[in-house]
N, C-alpha and C positions, 0 to 999 in steps of 0.2 A: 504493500500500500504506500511506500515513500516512493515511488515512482510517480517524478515531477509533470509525465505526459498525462499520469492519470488524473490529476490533479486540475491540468491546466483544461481535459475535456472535461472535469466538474464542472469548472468555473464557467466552460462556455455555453453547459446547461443550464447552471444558474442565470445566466444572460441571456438566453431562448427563454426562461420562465420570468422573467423579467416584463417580458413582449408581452407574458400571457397575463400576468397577474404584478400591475405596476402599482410600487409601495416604495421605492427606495431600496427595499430589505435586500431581495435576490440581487439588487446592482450592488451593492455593497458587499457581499457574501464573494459573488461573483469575482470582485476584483481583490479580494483577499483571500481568495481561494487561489484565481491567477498567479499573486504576488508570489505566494507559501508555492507552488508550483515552480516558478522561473526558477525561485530561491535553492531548491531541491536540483531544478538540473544545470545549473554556473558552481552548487557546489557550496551555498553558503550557508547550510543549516547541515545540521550535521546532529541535533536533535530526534528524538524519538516521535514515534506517532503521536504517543497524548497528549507530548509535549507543544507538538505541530499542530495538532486539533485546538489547544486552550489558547496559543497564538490567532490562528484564525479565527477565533472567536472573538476575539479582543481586537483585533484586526477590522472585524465586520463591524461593532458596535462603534468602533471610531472613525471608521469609512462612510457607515449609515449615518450619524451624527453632521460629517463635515459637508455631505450629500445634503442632507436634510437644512441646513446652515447654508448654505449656495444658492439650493434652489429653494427654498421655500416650500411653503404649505401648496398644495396641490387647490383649485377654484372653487373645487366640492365641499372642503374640510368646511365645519362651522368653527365661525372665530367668534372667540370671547370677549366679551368688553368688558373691564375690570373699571371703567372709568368713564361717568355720565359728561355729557356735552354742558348742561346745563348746572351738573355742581360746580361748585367756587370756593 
């Protein structure tokens, strides 16, 4: 399973479900699945599976965040108003 090819066709399924089902999430999975991929086959992890799995995990929630921070809320989301027009 540390075969960097396999990894990098996760990632490009992550990104085909991306197309199907848009959230940020799979884009974000996607390119840190890539990432941990490439990284496996130049040679620069040299870490264990689990160890590889808890990286991309961390990986994904700071990719989906910087994702999420770029582009914004999607036109659907309902926004919050924490603050009336009219108080003072």
């Amino acid at each position: 399973m540390m075969n960097g090819w396999i990894w990098i066709a996760v990632g490009l399924a992550l990104a085909a479900l991306e197309l199907a089902l848009p959230g940020w999430f799979f884009l974000g999975a996607a390119i840190a699945v890539g990432l941990m991929g490439l990284a496996l086959l130049v040679g620069l992890w040299t870490g264990g599976l689990p160890l590889a799995l808890v990286v991309t995990a961390v990986l994904t929630g700071a990719i989906w965040l910087a994702l999420r921070r770029i582009f914004g809320t999607s036109r659907g989301e309902v926004r919050r108003w924490t603050r009336d027009i009219n108080d003072n």
